[in-house]
N, CA, C and O atoms as CSV, one atom per row, in Angstrom:
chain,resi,resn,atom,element,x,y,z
A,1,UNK,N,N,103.173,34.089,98.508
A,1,UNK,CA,C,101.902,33.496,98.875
A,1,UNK,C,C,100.952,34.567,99.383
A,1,UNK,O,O,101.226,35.340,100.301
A,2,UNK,N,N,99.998,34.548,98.816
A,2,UNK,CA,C,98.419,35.412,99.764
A,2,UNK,C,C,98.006,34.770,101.036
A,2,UNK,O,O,97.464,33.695,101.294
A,3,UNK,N,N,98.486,35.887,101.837
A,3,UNK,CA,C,97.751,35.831,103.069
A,3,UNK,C,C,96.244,36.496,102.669
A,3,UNK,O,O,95.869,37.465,102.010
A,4,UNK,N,N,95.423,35.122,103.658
A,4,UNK,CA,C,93.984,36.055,103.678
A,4,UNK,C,C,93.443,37.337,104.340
A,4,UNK,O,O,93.309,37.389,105.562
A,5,UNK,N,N,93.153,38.307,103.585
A,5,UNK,CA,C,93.480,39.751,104.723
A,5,UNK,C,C,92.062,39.720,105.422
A,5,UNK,O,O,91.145,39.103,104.880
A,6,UNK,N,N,91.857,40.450,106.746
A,6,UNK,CA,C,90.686,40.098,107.418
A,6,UNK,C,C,89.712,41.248,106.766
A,6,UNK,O,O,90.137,42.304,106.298
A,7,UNK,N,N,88.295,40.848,106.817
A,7,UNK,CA,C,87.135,42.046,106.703
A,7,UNK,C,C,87.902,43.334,107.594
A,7,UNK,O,O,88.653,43.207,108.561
A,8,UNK,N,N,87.580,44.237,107.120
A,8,UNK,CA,C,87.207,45.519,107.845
A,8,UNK,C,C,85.735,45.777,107.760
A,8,UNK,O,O,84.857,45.694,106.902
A,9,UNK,N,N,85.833,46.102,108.933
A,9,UNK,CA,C,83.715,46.330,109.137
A,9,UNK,C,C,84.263,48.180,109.631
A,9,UNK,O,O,85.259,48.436,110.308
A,10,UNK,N,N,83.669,48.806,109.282
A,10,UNK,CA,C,83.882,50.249,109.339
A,10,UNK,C,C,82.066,51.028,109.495
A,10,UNK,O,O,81.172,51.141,108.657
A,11,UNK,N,N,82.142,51.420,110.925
A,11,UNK,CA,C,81.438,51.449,111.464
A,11,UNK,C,C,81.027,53.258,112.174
A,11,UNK,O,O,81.979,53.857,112.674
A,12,UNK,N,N,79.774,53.900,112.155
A,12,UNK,CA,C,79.510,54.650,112.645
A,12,UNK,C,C,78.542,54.532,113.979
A,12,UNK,O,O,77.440,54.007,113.821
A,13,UNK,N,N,78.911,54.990,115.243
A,13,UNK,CA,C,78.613,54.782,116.199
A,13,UNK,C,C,78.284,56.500,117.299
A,13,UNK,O,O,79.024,57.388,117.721
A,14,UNK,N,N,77.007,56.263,117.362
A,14,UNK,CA,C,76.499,57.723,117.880
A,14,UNK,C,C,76.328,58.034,119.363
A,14,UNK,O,O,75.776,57.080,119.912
A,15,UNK,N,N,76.603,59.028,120.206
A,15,UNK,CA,C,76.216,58.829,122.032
A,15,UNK,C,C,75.435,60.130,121.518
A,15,UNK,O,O,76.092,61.133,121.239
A,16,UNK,N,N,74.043,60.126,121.389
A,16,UNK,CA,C,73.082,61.115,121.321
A,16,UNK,C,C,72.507,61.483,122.746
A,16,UNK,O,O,71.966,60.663,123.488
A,17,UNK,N,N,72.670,62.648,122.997
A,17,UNK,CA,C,72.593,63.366,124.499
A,17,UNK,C,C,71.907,64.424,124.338
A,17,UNK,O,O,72.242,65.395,123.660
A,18,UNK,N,N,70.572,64.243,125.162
A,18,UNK,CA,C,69.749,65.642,125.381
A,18,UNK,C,C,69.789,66.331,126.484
A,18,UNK,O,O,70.080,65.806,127.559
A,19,UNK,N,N,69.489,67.641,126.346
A,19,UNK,CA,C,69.931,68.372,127.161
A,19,UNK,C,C,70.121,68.297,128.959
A,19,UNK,O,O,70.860,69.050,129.594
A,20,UNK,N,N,69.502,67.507,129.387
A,20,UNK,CA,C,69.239,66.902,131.097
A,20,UNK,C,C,70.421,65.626,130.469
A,20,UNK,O,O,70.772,65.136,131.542
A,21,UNK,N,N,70.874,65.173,129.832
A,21,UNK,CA,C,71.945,64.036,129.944
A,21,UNK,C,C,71.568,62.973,129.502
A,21,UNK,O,O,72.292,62.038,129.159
A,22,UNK,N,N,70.611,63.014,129.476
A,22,UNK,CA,C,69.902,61.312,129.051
A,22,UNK,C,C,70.690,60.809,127.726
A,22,UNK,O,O,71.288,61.578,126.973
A,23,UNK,N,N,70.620,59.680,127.587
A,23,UNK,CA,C,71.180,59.194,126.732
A,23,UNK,C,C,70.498,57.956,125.753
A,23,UNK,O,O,70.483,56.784,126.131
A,24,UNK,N,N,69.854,58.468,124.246
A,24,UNK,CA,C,69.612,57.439,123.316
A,24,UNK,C,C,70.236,55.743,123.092
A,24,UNK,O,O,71.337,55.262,122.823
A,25,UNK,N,N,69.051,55.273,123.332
A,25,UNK,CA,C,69.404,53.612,123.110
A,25,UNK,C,C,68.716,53.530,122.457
A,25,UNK,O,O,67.705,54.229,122.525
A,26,UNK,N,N,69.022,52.130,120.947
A,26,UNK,CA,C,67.860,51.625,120.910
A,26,UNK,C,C,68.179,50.239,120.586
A,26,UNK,O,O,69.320,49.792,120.709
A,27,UNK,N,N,66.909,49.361,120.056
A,27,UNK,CA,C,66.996,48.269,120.085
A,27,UNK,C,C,66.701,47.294,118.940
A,27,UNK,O,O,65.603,46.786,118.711
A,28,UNK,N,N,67.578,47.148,118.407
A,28,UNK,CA,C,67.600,46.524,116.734
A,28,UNK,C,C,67.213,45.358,116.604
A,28,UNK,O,O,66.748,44.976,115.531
A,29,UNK,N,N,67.311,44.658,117.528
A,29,UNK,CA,C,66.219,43.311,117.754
A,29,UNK,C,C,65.360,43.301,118.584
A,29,UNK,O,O,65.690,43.130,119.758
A,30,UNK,N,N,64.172,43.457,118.278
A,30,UNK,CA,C,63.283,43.091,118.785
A,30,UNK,C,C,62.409,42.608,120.367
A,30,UNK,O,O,61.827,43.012,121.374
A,31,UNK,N,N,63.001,41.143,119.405
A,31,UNK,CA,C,63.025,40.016,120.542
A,31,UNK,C,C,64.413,40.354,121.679
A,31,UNK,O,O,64.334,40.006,122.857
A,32,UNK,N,N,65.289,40.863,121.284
A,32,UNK,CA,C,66.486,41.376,122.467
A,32,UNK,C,C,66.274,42.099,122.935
A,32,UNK,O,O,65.894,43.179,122.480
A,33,UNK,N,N,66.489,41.693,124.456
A,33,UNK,CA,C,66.033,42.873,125.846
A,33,UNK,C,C,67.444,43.458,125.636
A,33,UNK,O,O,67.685,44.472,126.291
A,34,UNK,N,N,68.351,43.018,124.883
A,34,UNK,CA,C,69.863,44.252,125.227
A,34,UNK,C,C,69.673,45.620,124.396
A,34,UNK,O,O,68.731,45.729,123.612
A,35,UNK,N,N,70.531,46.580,124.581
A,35,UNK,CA,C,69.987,47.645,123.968
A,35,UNK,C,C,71.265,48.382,123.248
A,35,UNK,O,O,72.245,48.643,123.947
A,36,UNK,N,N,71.260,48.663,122.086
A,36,UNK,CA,C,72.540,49.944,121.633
A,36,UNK,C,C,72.473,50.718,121.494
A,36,UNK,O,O,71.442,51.348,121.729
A,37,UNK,N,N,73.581,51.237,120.990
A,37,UNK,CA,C,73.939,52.920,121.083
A,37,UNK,C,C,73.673,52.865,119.255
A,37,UNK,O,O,74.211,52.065,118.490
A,38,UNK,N,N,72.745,53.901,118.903
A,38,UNK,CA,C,72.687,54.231,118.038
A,38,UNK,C,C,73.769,54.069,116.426
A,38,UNK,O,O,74.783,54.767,116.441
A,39,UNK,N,N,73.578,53.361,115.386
A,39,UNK,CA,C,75.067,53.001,114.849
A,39,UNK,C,C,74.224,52.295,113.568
A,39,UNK,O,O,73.012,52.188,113.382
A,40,UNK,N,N,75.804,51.699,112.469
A,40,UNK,CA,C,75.730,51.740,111.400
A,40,UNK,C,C,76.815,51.286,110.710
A,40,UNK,O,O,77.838,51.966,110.629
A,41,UNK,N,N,76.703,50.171,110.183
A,41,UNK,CA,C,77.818,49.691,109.128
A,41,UNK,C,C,77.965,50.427,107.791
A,41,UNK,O,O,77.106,50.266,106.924
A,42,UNK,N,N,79.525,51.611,107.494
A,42,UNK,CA,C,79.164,52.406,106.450
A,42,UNK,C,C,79.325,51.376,105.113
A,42,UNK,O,O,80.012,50.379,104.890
A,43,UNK,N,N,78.057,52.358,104.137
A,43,UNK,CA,C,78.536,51.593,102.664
A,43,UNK,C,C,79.904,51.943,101.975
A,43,UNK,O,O,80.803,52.657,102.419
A,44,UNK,N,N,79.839,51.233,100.723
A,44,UNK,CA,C,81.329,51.189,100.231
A,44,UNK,C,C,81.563,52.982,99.655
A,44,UNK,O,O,80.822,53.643,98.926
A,45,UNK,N,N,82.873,53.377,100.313
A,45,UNK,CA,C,82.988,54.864,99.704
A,45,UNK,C,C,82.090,55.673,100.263
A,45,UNK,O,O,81.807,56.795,99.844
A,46,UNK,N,N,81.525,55.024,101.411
A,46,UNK,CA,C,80.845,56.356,102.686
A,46,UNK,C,C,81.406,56.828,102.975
A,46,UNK,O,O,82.545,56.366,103.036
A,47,UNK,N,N,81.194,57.981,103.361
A,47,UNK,CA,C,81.798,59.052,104.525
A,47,UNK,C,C,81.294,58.364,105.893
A,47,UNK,O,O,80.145,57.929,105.824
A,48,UNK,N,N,81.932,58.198,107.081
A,48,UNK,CA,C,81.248,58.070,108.383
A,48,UNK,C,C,80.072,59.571,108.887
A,48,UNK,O,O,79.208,59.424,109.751
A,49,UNK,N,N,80.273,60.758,108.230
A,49,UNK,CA,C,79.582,61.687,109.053
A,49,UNK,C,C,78.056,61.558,107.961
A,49,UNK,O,O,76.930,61.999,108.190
A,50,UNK,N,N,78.460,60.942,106.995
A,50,UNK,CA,C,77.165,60.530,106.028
A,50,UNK,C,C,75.928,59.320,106.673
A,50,UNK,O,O,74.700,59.397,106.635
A,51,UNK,N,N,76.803,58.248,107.241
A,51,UNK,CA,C,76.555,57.701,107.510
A,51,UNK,C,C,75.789,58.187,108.852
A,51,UNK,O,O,74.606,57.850,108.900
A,52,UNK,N,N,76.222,58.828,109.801
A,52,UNK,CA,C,75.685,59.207,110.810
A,52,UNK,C,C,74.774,60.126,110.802
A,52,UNK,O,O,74.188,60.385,111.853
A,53,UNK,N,N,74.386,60.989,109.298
A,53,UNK,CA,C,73.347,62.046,109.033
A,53,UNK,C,C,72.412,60.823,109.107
A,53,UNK,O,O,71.457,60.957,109.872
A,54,UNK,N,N,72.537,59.463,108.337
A,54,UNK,CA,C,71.605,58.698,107.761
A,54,UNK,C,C,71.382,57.890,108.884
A,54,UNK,O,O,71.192,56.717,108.564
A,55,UNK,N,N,71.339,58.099,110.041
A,55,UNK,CA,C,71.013,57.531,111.293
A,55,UNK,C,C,70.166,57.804,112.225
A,55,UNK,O,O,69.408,57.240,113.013
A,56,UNK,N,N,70.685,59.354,111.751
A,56,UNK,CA,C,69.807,60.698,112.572
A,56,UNK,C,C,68.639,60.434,111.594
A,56,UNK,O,O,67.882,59.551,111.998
A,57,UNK,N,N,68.372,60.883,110.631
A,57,UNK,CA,C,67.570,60.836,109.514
A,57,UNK,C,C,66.522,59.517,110.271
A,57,UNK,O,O,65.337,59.848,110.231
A,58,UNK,N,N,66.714,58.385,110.808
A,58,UNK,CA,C,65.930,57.440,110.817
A,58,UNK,C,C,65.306,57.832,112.218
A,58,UNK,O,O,64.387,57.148,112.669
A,59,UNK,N,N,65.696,58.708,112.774
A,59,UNK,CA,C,64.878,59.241,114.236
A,59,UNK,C,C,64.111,60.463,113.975
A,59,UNK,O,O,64.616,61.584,114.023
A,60,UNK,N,N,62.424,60.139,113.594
A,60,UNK,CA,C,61.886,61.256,113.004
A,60,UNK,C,C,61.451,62.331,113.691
A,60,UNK,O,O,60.892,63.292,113.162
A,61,UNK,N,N,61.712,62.203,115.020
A,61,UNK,CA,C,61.290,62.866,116.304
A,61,UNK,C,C,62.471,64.319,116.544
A,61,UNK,O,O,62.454,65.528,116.775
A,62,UNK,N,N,63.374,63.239,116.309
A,62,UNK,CA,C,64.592,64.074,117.004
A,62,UNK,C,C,64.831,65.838,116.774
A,62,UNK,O,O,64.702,66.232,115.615
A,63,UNK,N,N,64.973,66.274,117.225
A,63,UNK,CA,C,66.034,67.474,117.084
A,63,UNK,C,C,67.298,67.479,117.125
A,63,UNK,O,O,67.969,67.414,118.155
A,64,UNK,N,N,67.834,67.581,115.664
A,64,UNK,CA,C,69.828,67.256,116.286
A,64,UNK,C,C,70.113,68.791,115.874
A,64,UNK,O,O,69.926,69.267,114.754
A,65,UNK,N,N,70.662,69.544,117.143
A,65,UNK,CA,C,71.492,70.587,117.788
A,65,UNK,C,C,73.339,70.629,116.712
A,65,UNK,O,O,73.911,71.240,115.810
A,66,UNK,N,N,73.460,69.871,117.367
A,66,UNK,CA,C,75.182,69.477,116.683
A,66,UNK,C,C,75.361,68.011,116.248
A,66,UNK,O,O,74.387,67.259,116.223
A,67,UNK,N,N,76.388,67.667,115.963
A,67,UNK,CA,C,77.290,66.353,116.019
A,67,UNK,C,C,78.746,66.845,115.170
A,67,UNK,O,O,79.131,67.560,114.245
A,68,UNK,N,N,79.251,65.840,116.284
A,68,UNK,CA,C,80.850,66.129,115.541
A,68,UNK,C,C,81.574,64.883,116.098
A,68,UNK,O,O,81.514,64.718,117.317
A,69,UNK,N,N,82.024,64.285,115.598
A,69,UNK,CA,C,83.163,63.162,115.312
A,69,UNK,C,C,84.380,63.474,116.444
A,69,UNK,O,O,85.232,64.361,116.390
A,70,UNK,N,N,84.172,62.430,117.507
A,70,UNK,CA,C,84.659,62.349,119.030
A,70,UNK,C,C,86.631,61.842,119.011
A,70,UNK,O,O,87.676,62.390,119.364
A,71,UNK,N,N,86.167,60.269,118.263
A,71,UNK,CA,C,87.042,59.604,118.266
A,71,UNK,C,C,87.122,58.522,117.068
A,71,UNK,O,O,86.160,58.416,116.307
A,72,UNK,N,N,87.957,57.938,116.949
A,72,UNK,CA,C,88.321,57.176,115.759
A,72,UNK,C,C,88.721,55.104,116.729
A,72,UNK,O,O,89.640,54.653,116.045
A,73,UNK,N,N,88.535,54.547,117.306
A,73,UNK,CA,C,89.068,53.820,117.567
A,73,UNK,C,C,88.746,52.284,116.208
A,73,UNK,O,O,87.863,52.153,115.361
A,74,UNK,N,N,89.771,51.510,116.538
A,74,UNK,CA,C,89.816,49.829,115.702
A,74,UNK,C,C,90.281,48.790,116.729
A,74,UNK,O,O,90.641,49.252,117.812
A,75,UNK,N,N,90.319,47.775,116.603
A,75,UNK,CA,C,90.226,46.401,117.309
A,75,UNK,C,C,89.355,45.419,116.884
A,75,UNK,O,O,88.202,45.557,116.473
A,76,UNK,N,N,90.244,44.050,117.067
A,76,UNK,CA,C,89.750,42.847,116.569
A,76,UNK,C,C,88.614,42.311,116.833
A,76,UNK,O,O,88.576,41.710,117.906
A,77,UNK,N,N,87.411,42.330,116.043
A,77,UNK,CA,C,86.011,41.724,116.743
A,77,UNK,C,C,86.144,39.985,115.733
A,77,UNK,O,O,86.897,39.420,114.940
A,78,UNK,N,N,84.681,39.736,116.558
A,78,UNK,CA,C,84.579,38.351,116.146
A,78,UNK,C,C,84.467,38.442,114.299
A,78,UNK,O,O,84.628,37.348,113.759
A,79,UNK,N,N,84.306,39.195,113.697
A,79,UNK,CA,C,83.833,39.198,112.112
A,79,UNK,C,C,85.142,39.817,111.134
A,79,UNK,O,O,85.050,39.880,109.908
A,80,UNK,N,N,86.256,40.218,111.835
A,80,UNK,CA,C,87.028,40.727,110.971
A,80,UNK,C,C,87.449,42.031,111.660
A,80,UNK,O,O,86.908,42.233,112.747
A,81,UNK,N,N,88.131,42.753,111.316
A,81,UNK,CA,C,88.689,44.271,111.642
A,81,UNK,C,C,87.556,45.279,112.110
A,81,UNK,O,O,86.935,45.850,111.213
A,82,UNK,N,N,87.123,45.640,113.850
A,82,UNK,CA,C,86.757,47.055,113.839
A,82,UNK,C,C,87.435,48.269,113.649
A,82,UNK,O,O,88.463,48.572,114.254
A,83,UNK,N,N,86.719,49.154,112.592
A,83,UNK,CA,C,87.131,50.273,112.493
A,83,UNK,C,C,85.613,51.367,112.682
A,83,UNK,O,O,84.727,51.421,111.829
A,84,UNK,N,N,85.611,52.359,114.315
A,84,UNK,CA,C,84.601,52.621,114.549
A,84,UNK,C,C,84.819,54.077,114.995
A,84,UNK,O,O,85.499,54.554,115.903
A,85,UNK,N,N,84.180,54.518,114.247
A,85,UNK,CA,C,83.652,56.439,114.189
A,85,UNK,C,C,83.047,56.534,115.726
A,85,UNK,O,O,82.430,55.548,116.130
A,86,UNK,N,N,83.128,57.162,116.209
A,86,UNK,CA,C,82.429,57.462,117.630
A,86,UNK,C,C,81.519,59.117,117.328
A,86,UNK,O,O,82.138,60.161,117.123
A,87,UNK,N,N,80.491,59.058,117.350
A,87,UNK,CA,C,80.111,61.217,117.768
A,87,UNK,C,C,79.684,60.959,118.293
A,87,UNK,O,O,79.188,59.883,118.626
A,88,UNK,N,N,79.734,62.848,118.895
A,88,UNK,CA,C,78.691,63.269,119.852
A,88,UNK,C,C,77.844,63.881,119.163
A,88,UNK,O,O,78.196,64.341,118.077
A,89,UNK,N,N,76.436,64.050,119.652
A,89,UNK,CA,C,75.019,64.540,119.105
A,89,UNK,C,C,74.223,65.289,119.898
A,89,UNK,O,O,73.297,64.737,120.491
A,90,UNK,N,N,74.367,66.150,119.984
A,90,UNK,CA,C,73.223,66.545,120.769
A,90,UNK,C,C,72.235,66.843,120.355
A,90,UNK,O,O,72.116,67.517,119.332
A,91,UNK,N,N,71.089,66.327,121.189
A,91,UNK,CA,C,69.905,66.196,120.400
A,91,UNK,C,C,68.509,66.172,121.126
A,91,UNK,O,O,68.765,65.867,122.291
A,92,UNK,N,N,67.311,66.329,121.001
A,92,UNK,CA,C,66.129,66.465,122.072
A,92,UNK,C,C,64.913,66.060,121.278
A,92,UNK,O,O,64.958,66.083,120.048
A,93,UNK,N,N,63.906,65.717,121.883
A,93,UNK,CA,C,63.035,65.644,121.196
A,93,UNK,C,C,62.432,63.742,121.353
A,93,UNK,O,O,63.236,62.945,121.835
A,94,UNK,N,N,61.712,63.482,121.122
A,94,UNK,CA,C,60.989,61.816,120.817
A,94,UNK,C,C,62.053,61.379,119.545
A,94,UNK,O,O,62.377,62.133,118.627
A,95,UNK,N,N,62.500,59.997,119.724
A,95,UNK,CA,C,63.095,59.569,118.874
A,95,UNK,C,C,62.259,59.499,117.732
A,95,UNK,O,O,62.555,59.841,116.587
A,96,UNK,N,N,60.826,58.868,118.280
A,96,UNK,CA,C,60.819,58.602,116.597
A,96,UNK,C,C,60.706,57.438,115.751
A,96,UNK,O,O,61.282,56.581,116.422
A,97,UNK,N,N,60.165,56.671,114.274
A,97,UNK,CA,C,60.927,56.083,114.150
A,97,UNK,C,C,60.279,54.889,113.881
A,97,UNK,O,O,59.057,54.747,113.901
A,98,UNK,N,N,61.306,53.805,113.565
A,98,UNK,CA,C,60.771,52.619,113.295
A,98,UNK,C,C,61.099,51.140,114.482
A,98,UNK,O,O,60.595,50.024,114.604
A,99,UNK,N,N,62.136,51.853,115.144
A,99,UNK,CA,C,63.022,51.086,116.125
A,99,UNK,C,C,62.450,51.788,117.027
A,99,UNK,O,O,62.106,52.965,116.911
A,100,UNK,N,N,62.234,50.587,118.652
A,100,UNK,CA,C,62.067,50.615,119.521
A,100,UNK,C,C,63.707,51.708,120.341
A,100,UNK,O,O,64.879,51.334,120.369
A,101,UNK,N,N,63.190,52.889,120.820
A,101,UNK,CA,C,64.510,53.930,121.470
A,101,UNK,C,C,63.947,54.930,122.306
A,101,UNK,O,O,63.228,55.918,122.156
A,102,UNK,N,N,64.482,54.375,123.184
A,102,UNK,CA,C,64.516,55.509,124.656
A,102,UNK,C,C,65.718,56.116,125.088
A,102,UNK,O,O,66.867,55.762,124.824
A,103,UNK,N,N,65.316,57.113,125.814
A,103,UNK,CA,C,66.525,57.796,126.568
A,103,UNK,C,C,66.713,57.239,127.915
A,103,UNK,O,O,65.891,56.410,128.307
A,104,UNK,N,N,67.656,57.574,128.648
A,104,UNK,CA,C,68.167,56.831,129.430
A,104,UNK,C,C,69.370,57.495,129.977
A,104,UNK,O,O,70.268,57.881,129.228
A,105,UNK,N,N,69.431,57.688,131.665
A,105,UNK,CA,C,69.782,58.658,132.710
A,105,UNK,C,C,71.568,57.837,132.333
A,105,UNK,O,O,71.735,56.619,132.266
A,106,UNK,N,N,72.379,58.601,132.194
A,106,UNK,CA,C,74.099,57.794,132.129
A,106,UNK,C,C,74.548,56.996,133.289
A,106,UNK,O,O,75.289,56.018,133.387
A,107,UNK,N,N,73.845,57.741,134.181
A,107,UNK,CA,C,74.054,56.570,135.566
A,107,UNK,C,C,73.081,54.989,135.710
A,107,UNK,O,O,73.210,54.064,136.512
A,108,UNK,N,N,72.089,55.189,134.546
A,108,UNK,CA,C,71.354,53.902,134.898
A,108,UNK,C,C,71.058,53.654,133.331
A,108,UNK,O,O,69.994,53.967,132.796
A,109,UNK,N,N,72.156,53.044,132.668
A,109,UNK,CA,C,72.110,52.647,131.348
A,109,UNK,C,C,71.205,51.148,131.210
A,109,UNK,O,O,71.099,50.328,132.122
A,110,UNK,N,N,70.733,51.051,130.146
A,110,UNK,CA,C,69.983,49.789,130.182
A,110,UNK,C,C,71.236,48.311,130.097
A,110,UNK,O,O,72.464,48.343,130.029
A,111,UNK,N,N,70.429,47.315,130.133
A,111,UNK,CA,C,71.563,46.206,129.576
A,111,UNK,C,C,72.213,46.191,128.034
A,111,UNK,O,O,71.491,46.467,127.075
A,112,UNK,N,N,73.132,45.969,127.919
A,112,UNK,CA,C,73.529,46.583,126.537
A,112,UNK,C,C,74.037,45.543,125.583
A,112,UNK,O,O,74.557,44.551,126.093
A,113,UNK,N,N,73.945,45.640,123.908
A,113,UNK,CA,C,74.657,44.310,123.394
A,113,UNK,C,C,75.135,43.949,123.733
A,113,UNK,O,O,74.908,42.838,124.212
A,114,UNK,N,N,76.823,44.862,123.840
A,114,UNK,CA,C,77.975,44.594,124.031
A,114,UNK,C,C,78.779,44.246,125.301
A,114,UNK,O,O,79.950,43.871,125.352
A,115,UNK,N,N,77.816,44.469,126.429
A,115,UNK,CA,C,78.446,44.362,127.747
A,115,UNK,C,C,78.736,45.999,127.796
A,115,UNK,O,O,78.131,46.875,127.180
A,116,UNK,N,N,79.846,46.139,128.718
A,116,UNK,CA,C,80.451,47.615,129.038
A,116,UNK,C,C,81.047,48.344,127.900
A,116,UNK,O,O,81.532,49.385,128.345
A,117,UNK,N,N,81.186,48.269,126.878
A,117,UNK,CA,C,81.438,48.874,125.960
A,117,UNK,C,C,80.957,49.817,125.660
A,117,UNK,O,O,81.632,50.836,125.514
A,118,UNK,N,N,79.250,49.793,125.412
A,118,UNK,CA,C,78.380,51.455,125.101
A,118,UNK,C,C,78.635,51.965,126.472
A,118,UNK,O,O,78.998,53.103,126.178
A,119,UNK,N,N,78.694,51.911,127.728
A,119,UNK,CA,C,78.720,52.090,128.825
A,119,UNK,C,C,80.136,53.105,128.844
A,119,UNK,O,O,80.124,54.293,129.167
A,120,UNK,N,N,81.303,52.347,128.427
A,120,UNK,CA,C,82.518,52.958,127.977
A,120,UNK,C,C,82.752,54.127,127.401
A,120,UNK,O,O,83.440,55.133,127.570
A,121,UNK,N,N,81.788,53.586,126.496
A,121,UNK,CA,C,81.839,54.998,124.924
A,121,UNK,C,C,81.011,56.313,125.564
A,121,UNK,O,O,81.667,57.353,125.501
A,122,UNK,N,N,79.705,56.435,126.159
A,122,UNK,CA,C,79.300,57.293,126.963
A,122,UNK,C,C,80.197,57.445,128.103
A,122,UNK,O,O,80.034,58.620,128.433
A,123,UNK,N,N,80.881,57.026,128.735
A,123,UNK,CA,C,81.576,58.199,129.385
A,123,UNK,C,C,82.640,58.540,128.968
A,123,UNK,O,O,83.267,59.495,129.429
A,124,UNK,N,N,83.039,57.788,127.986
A,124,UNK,CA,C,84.648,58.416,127.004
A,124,UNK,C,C,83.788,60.356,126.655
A,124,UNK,O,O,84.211,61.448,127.034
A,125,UNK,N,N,82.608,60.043,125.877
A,125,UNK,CA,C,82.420,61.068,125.013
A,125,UNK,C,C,81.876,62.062,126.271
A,125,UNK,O,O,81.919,63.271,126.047
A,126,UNK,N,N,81.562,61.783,127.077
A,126,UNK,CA,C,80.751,62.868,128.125
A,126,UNK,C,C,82.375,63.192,128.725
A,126,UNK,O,O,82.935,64.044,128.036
A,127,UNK,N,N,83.017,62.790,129.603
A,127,UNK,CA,C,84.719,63.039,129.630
A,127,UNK,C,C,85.744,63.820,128.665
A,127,UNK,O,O,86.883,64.220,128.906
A,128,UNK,N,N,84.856,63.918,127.321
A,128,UNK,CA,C,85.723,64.543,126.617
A,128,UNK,C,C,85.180,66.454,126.353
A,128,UNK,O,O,85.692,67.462,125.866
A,129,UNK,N,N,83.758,66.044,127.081
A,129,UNK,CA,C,83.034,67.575,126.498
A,129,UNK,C,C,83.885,68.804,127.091
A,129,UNK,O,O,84.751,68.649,127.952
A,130,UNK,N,N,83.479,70.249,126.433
A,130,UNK,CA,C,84.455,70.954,127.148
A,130,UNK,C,C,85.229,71.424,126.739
A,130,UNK,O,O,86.037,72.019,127.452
């Protein structure tokens, strides 16, 4: 018998950090006062670091310094299988852009989609520098 296998959603997810620490949010809805971390559902037969050029690419302001691929984590979301790319970016400059995105001090993150999660992921990736 076929079991139904779940979606995988495979995902690139960015903590863009300029040089004083601040940290890129932005805000993909609009009308939502919550705010994310920079990111991207990859297409079929993406690369995740493709995906994350094509992210940067949408911040016309920016200066990106580096990025390099932090962590790899997966876990069960409401839509099927996360599978989520994490980098770090360093980067300066006006975002940019077509989306509403500010920077933002790591100690005073805005309200966020996800609850503590982007909150998480910035200090996973700032914890890991070094």
């Amino acid at each position: 018998m076929g079991e139904h296998q779940p979606d995988i959603q495979l995902i690139a997810n960015l903590v863009v950090l300029r040089p004083d620490g601040h940290v890129l949010f932005v805000r993909y809805q609009r009308d939502d006062e919550r705010w994310w971390l920079p990111g991207g559902d990859l297409e079929p037969y993406e690369h995740p670091d493709e995906r994350a050029r094509a992210i940067l690419d949408g911040f016309s302001g920016l200066k990106v310094m580096s990025m390099a691929m932090e962590e790899v984590e997966s876990f069960r979301g409401r839509r099927g299988w996360h599978v989520i790319f994490t980098y770090r970016v360093e980067a300066d400059g006006g975002p940019g852009g077509d989306l509403p995105a500010e920077w933002f001090p790591p100690d005073r993150l805005p309200r966020t989609m996800h609850g503590k999660w982007e909150r998480d992921r910035v200090s996973r990736v700032l914890s890991l520098a070094g």
